[in-house]
C-alpha positions as CSV (number, residue, x, y, z in Angstrom):
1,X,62.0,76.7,-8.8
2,X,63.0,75.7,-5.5
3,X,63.4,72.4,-4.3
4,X,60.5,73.2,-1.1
5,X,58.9,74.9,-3.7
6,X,58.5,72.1,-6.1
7,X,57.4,69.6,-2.7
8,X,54.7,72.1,-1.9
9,X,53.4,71.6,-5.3
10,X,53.3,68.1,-5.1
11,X,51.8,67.5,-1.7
12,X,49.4,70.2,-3.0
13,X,48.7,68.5,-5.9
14,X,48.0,65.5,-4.6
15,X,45.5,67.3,-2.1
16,X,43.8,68.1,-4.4
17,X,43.0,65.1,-6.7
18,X,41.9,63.5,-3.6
19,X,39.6,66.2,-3.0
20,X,38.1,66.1,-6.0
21,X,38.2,62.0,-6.4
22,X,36.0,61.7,-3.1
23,X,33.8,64.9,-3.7
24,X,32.7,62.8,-7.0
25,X,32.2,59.4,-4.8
26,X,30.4,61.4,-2.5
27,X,28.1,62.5,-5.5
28,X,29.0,65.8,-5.5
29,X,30.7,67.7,-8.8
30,X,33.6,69.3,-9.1
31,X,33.6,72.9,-10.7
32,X,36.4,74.1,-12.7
33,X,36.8,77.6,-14.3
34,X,38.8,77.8,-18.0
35,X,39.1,80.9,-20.0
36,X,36.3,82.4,-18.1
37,X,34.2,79.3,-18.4
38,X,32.7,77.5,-15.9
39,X,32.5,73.7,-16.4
40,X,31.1,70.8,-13.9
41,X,32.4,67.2,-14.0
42,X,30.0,65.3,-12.6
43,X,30.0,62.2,-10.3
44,X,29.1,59.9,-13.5
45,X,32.8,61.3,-15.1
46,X,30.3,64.0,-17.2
47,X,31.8,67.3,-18.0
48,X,29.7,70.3,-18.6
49,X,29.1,73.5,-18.9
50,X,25.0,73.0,-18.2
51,X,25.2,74.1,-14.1
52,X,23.7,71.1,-12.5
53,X,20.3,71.1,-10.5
54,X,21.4,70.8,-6.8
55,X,23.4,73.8,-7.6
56,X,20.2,76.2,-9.0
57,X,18.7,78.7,-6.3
């Protein structure tokens, strides 16, 4: 890999655990997808695979 190439990957990176860290203080999960599963960590630090209520139509 690429020297750029392995910077993009850490500014990206650390895009993205902001993201996430102030989606949660915000009170909002994050969703993740493994294997075809879907999981949601809650704001409380929760991870589940039961899809929250705010997300139900």
């Amino acid at each position: 890999m690429s020297d750029i190439a392995k910077e993009i990957l850490k500014i990206a990176s650390k895009a993205v655990k902001k993201a996430q860290k102030r989606s949660l203080e915000n009170g909002i999960a994050n969703v993740y997808s493994k294997n075809g599963n879907i999981y949601f960590q809650l704001p409380d630090g929760t991870i589940t695979q039961e899809q929250p209520k705010e997300y139900t139509t």
